[in-house]
C-alpha positions as CSV (number, residue, x, y, z in Angstrom):
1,X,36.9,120.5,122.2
2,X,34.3,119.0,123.9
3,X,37.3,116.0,125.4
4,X,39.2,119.8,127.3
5,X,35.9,120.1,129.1
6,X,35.5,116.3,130.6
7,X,39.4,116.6,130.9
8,X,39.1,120.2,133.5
9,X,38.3,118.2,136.8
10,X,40.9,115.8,135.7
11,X,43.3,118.5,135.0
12,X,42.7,120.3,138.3
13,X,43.0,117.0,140.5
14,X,46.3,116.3,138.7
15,X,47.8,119.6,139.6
16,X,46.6,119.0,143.1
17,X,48.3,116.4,143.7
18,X,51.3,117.1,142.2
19,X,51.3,120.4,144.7
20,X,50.6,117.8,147.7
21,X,53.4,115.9,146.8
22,X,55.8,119.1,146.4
23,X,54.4,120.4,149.6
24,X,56.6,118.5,151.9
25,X,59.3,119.6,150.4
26,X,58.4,123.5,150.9
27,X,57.6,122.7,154.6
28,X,60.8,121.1,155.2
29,X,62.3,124.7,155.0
30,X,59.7,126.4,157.1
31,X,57.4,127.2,154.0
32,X,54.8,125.6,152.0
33,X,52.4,126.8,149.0
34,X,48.4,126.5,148.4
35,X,46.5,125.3,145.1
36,X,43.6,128.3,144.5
37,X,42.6,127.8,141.3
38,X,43.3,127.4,138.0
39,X,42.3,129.4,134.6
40,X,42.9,129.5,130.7
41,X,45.8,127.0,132.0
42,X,47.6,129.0,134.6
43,X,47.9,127.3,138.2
44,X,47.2,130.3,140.8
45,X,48.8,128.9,144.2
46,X,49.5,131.2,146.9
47,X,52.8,130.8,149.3
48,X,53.4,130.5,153.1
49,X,55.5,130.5,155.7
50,X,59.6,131.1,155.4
51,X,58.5,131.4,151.5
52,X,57.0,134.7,151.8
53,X,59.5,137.1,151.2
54,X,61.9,134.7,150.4
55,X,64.7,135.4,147.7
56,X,64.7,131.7,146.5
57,X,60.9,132.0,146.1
58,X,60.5,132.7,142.6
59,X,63.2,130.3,141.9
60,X,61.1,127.7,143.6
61,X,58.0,128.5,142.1
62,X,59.2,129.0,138.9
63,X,62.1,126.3,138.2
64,X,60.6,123.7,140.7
65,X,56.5,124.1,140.8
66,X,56.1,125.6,137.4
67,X,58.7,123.2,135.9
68,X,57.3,120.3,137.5
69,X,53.1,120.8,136.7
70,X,54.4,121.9,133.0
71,X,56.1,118.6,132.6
72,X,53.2,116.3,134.1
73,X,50.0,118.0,133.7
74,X,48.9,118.5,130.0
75,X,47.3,121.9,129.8
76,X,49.0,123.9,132.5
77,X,50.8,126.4,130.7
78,X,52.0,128.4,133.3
79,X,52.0,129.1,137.2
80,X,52.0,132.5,139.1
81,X,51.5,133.0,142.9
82,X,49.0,135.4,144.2
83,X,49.5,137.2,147.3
């Protein structure tokens, strides 16, 4: 275990710049989305913009950010947007 606690900073600056490099995407279309933490494996990350309220936006989180840091980022288990 004690390899998960070196790996946590690691970890967290992986899923931050995976979300930097999703970002532009987001902001193309008026939105964009935040990193704010992460715990037990799930990314917190809070959305902006045209994606507040949007009916795509749990599409996006889920089958695009979610999708994307589950694929790359050993660890994450999960994202969910806070509000």
């Amino acid at each position: 275990m004690p390899k998960q606690k070196n790996s946590g900073n690691e970890t967290e600056i992986k899923v931050k710049t995976l979300i930097n490099k999703i970002r532009p995407y987001l902001q193309r279309d008026g939105g964009d989305v935040e990193y704010v933490r992460m715990e037990n494996g799930i990314v917190y990350v809070k959305l902006h913009g045209a994606c507040v309220g949007c009916a795509s936006a749990d599409f996006t989180l889920k089958e695009g950010i979610e999708a994307i840091l589950l694929e790359e980022v050993p660890g994450v288990i999960g994202v969910e947007k806070i509000d």
